[in-house]
Backbone of each chain as nested JSON, in Angstrom:
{
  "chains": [
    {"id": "A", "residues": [
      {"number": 1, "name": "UNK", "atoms": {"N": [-93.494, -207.436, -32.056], "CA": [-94.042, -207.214, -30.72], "C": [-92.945, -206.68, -29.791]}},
      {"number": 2, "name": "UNK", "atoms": {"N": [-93.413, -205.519, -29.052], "CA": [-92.175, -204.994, -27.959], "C": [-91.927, -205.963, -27.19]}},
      {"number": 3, "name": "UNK", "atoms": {"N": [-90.788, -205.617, -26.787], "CA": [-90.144, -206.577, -25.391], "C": [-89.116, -205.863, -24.685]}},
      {"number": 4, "name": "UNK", "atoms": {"N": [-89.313, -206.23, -23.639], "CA": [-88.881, -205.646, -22.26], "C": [-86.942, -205.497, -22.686]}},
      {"number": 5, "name": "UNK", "atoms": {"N": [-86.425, -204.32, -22.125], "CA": [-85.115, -204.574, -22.22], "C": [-84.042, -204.507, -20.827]}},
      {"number": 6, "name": "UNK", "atoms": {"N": [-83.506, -205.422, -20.702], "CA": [-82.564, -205.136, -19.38], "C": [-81.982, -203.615, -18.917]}},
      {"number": 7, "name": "UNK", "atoms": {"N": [-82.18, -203.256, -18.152], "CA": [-81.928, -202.074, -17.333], "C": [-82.687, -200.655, -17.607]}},
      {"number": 8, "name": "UNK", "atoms": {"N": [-83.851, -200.99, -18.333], "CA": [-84.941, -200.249, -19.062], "C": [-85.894, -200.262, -18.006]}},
      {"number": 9, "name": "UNK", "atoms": {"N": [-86.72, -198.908, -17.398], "CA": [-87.717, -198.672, -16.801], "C": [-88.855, -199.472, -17.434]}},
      {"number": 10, "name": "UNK", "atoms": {"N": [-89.375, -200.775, -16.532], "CA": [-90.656, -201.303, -16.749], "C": [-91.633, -201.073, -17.133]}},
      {"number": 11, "name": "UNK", "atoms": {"N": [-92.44, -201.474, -18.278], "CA": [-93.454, -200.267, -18.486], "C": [-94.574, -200.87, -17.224]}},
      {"number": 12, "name": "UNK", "atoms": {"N": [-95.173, -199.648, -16.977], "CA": [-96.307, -199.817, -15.892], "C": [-97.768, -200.059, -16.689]}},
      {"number": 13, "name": "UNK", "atoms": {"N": [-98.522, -201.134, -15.553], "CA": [-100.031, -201.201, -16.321], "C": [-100.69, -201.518, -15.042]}},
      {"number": 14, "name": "UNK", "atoms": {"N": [-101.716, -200.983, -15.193], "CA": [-102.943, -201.725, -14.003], "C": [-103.827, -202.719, -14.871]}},
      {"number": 15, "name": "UNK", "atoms": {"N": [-104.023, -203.638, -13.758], "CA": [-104.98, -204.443, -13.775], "C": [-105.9, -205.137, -12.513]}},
      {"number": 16, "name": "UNK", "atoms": {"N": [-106.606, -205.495, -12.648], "CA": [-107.68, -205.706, -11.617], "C": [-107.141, -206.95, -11.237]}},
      {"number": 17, "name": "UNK", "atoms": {"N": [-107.416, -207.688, -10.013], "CA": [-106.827, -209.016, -9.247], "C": [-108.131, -209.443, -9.617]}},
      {"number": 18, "name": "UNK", "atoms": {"N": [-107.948, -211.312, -9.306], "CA": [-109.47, -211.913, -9.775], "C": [-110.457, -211.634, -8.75]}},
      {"number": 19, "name": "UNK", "atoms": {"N": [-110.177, -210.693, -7.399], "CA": [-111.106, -209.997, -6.38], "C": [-111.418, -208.782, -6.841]}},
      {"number": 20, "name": "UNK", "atoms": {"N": [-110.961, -208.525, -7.701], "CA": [-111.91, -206.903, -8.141], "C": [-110.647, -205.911, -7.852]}},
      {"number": 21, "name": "UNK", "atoms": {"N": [-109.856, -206.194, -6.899], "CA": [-108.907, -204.611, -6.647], "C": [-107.67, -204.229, -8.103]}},
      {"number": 22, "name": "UNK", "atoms": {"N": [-107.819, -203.193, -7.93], "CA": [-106.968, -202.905, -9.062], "C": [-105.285, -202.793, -8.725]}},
      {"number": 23, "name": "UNK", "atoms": {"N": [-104.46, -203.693, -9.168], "CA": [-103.112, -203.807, -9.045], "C": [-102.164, -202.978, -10.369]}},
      {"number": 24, "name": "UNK", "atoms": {"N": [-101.397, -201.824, -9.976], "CA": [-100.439, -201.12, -10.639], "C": [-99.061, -201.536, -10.2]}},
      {"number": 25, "name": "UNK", "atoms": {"N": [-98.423, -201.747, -11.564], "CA": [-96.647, -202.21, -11.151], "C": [-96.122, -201.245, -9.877]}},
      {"number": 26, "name": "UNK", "atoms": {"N": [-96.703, -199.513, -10.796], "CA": [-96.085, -198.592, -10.026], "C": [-96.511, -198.837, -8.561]}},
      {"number": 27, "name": "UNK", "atoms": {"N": [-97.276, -199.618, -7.743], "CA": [-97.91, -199.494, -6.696], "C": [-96.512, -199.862, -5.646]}},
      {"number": 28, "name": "UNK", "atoms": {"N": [-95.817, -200.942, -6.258], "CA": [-94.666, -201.398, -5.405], "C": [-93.083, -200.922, -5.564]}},
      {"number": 29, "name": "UNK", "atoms": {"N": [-93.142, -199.877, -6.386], "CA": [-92.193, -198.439, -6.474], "C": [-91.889, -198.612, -5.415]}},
      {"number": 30, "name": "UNK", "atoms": {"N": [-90.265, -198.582, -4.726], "CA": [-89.942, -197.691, -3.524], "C": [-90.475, -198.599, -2.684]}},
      {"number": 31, "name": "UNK", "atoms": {"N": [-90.889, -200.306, -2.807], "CA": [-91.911, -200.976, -1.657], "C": [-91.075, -202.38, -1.753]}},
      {"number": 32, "name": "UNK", "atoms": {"N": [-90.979, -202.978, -2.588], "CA": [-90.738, -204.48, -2.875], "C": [-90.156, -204.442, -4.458]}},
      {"number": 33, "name": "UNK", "atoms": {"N": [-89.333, -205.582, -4.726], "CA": [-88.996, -206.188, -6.118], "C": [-90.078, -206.948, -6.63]}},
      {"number": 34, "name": "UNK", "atoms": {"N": [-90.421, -206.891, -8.0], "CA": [-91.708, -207.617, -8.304], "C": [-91.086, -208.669, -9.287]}},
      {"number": 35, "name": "UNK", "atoms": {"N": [-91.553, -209.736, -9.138], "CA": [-91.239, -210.997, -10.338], "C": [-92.043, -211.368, -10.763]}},
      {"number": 36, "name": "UNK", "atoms": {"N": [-92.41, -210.62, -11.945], "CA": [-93.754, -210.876, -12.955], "C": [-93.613, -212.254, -13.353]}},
      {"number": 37, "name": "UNK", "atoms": {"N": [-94.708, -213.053, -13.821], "CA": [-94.766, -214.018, -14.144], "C": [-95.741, -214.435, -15.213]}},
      {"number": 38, "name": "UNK", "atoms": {"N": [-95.011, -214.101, -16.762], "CA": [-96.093, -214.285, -17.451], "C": [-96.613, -215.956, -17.842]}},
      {"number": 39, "name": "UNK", "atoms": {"N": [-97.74, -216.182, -17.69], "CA": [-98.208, -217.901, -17.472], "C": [-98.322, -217.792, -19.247]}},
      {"number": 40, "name": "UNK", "atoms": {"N": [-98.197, -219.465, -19.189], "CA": [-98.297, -220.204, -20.081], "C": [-100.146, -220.004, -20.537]}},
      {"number": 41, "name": "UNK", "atoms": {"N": [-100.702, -220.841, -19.897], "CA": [-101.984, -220.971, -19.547], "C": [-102.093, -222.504, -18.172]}},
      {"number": 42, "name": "UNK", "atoms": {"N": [-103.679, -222.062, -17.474], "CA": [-103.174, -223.203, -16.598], "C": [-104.085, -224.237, -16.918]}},
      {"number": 43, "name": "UNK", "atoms": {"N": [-103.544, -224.811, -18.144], "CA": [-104.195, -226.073, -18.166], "C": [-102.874, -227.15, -18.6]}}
    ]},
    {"id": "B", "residues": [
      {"number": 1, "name": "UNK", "atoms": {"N": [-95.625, -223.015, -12.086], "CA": [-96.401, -222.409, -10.809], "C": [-95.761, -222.986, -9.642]}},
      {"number": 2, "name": "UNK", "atoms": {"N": [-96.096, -224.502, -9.611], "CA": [-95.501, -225.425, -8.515], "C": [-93.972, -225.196, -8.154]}},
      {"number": 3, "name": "UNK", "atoms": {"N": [-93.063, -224.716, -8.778], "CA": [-91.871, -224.258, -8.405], "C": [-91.544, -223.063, -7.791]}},
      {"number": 4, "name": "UNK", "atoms": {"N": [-92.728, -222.464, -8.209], "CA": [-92.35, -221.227, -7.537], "C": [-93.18, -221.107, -6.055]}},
      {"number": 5, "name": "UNK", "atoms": {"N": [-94.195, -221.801, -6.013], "CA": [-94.937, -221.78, -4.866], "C": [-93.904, -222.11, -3.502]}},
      {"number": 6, "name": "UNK", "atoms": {"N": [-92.851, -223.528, -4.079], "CA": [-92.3, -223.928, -3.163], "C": [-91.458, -223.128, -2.464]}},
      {"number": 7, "name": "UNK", "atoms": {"N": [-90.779, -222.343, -3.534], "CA": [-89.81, -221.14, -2.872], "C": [-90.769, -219.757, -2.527]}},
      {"number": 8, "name": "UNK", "atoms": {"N": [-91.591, -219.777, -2.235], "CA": [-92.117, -218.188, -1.93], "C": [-91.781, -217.8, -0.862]}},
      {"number": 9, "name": "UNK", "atoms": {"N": [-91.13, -218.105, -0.01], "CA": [-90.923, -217.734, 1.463], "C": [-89.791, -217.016, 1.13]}},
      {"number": 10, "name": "UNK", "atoms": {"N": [-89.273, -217.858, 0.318], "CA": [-87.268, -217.165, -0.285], "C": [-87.718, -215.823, -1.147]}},
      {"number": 11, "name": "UNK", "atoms": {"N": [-88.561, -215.952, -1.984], "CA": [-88.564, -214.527, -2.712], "C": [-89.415, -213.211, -1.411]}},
      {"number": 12, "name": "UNK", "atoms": {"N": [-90.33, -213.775, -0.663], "CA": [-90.712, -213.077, 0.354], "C": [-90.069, -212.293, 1.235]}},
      {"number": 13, "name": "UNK", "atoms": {"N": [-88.822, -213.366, 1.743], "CA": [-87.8, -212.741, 2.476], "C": [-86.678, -212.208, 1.684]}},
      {"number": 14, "name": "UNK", "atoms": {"N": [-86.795, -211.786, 0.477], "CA": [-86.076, -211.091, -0.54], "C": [-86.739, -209.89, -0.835]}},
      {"number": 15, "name": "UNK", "atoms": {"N": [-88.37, -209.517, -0.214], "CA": [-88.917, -208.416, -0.283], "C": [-89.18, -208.343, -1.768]}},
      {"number": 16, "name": "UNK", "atoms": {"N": [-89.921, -210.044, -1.976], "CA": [-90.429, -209.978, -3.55], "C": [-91.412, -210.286, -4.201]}},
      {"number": 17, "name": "UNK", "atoms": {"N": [-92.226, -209.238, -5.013], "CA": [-94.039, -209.96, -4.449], "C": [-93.945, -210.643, -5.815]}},
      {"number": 18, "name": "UNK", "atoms": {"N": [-94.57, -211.787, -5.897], "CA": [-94.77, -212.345, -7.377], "C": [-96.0, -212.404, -8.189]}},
      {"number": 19, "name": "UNK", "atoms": {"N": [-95.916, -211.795, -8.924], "CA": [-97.203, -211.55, -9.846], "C": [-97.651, -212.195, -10.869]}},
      {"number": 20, "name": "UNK", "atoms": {"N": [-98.401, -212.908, -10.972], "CA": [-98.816, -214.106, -11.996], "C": [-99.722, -213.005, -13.305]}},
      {"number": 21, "name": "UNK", "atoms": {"N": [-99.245, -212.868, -14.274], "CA": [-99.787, -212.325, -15.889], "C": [-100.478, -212.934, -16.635]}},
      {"number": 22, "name": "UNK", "atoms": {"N": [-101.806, -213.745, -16.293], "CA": [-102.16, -214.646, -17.522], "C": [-103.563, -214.467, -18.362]}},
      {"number": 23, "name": "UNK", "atoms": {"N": [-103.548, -214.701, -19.794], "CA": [-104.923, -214.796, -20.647], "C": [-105.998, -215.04, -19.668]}},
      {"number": 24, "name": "UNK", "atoms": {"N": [-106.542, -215.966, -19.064], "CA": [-107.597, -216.34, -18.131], "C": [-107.853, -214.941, -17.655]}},
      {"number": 25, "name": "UNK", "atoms": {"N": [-109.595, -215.805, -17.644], "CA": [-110.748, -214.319, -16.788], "C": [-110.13, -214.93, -15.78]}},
      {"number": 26, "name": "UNK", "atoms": {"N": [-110.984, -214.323, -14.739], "CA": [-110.949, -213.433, -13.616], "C": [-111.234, -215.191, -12.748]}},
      {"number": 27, "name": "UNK", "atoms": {"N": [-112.56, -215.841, -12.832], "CA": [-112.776, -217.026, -12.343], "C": [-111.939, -218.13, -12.567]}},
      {"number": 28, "name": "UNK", "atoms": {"N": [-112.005, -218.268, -14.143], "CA": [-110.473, -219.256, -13.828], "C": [-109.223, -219.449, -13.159]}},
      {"number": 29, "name": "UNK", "atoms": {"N": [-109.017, -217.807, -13.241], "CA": [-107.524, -217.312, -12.09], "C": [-107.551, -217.669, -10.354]}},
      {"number": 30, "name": "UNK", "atoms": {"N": [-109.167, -217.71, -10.213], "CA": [-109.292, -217.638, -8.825], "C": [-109.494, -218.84, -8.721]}},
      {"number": 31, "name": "UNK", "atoms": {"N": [-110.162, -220.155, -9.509], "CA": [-110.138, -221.256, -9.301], "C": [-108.816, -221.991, -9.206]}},
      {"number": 32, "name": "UNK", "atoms": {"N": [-107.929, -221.416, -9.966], "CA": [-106.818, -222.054, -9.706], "C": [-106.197, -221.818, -8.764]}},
      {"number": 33, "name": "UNK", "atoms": {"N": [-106.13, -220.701, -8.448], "CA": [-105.36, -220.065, -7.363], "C": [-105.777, -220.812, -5.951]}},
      {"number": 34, "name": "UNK", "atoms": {"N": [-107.056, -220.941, -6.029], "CA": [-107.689, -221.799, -4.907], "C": [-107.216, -222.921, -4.937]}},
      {"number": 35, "name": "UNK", "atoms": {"N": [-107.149, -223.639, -5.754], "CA": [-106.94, -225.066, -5.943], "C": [-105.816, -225.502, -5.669]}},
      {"number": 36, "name": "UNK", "atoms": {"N": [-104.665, -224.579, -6.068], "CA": [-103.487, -224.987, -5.712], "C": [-102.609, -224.232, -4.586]}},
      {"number": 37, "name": "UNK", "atoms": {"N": [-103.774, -223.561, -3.953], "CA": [-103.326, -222.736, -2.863], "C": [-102.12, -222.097, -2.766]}},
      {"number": 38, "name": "UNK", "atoms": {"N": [-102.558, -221.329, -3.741], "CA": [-101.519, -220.681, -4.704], "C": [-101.188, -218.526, -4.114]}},
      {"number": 39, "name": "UNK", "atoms": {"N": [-100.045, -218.279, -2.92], "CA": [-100.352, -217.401, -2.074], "C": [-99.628, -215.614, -3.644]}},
      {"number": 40, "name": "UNK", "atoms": {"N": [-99.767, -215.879, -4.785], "CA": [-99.174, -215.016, -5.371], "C": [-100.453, -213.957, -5.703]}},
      {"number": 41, "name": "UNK", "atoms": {"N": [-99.817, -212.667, -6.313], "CA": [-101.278, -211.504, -7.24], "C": [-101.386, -212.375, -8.032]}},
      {"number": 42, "name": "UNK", "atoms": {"N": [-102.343, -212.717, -8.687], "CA": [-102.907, -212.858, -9.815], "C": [-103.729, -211.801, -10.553]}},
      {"number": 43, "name": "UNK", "atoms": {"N": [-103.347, -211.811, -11.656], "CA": [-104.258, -210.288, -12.504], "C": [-104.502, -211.265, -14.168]}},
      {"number": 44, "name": "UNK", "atoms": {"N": [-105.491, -211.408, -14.133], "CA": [-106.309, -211.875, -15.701], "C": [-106.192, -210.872, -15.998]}},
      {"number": 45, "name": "UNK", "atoms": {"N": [-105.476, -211.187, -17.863], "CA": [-105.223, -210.443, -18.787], "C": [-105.942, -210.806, -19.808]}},
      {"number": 46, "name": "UNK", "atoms": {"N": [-107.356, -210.951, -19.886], "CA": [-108.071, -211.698, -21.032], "C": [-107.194, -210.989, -22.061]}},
      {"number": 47, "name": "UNK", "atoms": {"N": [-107.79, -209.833, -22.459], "CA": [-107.724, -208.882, -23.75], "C": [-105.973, -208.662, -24.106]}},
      {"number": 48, "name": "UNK", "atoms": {"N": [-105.188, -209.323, -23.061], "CA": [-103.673, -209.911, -23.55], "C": [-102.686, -208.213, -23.343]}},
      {"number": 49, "name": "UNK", "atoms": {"N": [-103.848, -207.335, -23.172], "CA": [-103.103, -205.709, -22.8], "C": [-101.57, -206.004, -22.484]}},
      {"number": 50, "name": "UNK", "atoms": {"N": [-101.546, -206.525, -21.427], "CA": [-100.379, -206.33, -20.534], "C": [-99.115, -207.31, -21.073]}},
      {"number": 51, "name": "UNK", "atoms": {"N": [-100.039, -208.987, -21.475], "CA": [-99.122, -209.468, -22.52], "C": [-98.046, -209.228, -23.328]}},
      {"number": 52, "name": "UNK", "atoms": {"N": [-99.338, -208.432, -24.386], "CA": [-98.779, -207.697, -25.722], "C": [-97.467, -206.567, -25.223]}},
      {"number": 53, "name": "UNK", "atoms": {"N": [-97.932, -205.761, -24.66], "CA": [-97.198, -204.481, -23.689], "C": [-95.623, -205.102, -23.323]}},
      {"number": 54, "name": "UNK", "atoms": {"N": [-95.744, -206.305, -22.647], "CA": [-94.593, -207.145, -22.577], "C": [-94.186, -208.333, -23.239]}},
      {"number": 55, "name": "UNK", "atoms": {"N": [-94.235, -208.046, -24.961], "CA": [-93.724, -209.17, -25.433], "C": [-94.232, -210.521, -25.53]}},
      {"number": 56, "name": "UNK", "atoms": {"N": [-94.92, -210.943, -24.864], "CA": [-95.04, -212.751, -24.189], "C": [-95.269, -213.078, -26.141]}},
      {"number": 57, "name": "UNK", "atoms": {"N": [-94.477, -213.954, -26.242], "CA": [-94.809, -214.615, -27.509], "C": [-95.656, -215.644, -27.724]}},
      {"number": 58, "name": "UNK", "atoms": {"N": [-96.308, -215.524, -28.422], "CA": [-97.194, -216.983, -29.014], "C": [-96.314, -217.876, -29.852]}},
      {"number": 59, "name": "UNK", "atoms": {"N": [-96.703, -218.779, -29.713], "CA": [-96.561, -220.096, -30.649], "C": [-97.184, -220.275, -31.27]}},
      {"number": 60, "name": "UNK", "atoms": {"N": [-97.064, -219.892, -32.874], "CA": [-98.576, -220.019, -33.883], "C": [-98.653, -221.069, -34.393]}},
      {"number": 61, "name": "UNK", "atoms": {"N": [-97.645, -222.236, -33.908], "CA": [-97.819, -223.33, -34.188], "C": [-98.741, -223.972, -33.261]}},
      {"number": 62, "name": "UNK", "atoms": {"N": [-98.662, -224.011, -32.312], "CA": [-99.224, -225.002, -31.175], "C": [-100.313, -223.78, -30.248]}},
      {"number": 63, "name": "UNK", "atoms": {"N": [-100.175, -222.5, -31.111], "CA": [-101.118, -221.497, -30.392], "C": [-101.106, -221.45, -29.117]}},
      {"number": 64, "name": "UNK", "atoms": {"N": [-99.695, -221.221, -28.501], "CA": [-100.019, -221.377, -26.875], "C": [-98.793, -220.004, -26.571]}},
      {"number": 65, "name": "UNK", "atoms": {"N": [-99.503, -219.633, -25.339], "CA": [-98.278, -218.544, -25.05], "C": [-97.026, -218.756, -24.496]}},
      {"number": 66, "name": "UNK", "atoms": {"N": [-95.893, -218.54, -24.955], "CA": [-94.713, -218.947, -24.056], "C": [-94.644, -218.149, -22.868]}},
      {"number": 67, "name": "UNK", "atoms": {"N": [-93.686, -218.988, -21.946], "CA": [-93.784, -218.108, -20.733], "C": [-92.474, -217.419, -20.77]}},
      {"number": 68, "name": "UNK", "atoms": {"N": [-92.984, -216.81, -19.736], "CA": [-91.754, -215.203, -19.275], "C": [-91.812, -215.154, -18.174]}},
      {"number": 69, "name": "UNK", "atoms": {"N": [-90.371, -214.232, -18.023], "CA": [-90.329, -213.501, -16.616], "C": [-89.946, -212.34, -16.717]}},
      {"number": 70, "name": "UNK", "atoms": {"N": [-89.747, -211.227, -15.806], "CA": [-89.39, -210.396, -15.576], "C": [-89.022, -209.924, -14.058]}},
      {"number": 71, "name": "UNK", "atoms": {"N": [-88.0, -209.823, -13.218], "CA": [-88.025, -208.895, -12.421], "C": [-87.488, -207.489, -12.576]}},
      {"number": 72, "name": "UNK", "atoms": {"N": [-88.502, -206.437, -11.621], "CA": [-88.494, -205.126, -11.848], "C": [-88.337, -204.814, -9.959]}},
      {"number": 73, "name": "UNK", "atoms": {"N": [-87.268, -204.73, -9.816], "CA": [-86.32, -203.608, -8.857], "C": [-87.417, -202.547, -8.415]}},
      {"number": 74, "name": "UNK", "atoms": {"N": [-86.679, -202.431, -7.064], "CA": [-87.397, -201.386, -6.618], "C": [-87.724, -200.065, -6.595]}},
      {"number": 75, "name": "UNK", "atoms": {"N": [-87.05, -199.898, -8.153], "CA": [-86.832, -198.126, -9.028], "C": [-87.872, -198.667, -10.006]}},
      {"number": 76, "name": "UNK", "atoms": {"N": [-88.337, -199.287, -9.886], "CA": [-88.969, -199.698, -11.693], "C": [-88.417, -200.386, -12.527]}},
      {"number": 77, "name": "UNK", "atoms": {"N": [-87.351, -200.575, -12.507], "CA": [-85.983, -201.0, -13.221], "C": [-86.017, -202.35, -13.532]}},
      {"number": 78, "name": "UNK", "atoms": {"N": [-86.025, -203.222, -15.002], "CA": [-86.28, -204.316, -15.643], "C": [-84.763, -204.896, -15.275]}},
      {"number": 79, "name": "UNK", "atoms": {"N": [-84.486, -206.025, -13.883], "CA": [-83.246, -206.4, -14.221], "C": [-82.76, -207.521, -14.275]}},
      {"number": 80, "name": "UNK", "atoms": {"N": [-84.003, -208.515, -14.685], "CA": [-83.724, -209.83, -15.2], "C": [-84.918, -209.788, -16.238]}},
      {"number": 81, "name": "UNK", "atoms": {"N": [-84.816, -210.661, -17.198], "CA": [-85.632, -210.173, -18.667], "C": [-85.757, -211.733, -19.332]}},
      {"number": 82, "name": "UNK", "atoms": {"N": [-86.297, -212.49, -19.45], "CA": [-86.401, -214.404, -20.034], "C": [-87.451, -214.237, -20.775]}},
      {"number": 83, "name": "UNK", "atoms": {"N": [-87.649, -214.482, -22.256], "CA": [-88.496, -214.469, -22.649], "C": [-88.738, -216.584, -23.332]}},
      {"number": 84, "name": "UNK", "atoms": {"N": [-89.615, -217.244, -23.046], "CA": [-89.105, -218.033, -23.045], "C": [-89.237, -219.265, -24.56]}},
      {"number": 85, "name": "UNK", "atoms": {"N": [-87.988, -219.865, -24.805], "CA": [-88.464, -220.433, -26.119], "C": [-89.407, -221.735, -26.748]}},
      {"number": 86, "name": "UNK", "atoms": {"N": [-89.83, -222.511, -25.32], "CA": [-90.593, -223.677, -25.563], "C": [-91.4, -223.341, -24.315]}},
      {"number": 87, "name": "UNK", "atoms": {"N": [-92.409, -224.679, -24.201], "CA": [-93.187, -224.305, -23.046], "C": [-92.111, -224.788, -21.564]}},
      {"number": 88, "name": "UNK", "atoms": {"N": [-91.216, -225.456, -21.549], "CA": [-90.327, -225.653, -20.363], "C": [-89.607, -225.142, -20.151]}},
      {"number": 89, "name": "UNK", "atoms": {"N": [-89.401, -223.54, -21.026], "CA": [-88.846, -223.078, -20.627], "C": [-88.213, -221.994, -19.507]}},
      {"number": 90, "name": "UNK", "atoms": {"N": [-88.211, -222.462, -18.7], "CA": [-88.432, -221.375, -17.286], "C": [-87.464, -221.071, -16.362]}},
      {"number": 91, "name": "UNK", "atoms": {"N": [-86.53, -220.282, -15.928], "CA": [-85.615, -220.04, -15.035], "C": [-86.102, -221.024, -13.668]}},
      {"number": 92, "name": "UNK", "atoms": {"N": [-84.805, -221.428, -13.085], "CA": [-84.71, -222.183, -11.985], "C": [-84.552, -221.194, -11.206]}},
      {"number": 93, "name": "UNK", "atoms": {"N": [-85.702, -221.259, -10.06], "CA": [-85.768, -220.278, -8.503], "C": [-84.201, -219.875, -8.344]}},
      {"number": 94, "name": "UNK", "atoms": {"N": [-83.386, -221.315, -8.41], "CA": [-81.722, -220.813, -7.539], "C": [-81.393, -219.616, -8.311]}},
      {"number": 95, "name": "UNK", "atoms": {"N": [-81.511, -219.351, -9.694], "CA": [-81.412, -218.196, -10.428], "C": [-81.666, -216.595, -10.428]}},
      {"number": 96, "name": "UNK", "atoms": {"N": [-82.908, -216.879, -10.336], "CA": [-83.731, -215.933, -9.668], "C": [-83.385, -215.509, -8.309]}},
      {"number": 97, "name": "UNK", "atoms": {"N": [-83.524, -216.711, -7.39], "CA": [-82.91, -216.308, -5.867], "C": [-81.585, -215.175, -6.102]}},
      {"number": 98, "name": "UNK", "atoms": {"N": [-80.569, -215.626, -6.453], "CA": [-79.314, -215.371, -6.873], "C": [-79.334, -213.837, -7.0]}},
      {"number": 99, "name": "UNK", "atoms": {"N": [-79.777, -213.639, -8.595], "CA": [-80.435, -212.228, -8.893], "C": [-80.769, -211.396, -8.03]}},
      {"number": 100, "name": "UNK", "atoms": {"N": [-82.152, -212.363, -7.293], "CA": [-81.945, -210.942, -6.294], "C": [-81.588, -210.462, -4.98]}},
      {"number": 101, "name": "UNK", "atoms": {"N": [-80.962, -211.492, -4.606], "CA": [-79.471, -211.496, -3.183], "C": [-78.943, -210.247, -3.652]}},
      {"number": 102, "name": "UNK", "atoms": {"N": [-78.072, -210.409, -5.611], "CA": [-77.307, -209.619, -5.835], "C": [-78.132, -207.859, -5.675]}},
      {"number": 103, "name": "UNK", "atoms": {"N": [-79.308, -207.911, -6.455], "CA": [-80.137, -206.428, -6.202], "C": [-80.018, -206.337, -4.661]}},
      {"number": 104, "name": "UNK", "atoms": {"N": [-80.076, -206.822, -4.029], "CA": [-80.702, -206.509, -2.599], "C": [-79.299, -205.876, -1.794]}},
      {"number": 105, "name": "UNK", "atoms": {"N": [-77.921, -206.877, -2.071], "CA": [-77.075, -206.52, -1.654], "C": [-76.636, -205.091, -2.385]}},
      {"number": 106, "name": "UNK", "atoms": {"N": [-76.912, -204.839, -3.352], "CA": [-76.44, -203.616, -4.213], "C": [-77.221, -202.117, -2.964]}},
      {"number": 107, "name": "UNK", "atoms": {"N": [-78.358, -202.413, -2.723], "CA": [-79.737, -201.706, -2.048], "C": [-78.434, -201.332, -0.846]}},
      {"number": 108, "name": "UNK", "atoms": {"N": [-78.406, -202.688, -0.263], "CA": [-77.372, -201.826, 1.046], "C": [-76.427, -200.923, 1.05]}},
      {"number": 109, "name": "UNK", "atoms": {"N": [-75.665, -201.545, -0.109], "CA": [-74.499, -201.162, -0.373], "C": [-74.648, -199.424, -0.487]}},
      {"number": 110, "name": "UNK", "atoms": {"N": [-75.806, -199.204, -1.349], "CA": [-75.607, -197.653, -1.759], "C": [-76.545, -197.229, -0.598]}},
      {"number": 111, "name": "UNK", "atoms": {"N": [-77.172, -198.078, 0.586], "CA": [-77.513, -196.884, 1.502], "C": [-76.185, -196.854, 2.223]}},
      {"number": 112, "name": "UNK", "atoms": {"N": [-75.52, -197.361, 2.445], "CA": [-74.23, -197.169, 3.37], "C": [-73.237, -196.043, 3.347]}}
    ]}
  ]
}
């Protein structure tokens, strides 16, 4: 399975928020630092 | 979750949005999110797309996903990377904070 490498361009993906809007990494390009957070599960 | 909720003001005023990646539809994400008044994106990854795309490992023992992080800079740029090896395994905020003082101070530095 790929995995991310330090100082390697992020790969970009959209996905929809649990409101319906569609969220792209690239959206916060040039805007903010993003700290992905991949969950466990929440139980 | 609860650790990071507490510091969100610190990654906020670090100009840092935090994005929660998880298996859960769309309702579970929002129930929780409600519940624990929880101010981050959330994006359900049923079909694991974005997962897979980034690594997140399973545990085919205990079938559960380990967690991760990633921060990605304001070029796109991957510049903290944890993939993690048990389920406790998780960077401490001061860490993270740290990280990105250092990006942020770098940001000035080269507009100057």
């Amino acid at each position: 399975m790929p995995k991310v490498s330090l100082s390697t361009p992020a790969p970009n993906f959209s996905l929809k928020n649990f409101t319906g809007e569609t969220v792209s990494l690239a959206d916060f390009t040039g805007k903010a630092n993003v700290l992905l957070v991949f969950n466990r599960t929440f139980t | 979750m609860a650790q990071l909720r507490q510091d969100f003001a610190e990654f906020e005023k670090r100009q840092t949005r935090v994005v929660v990646v998880g298996p859960e539809d769309a309702r579970a994400f929002e129930a929780y999110f409600r519940k624990h008044d929880l101010p981050f994106i959330g994006l359900p990854d049923p079909t694991a797309s974005v997962l897979k795309l980034y690594g997140q490992e399973v545990n085919l023992f205990k079938l559960v996903r380990m967690p991760a992080q990633v921060i990605v800079d304001k070029e796109g740029m991957a510049r903290f990377v944890h993939y993690g090896h048990s389920m406790a395994d998780i960077p401490e905020n001061s860490e993270l904070l740290e990280l990105l003082d250092i990006i942020t101070d770098k940001e000035i530095t080269e507009k100057v």
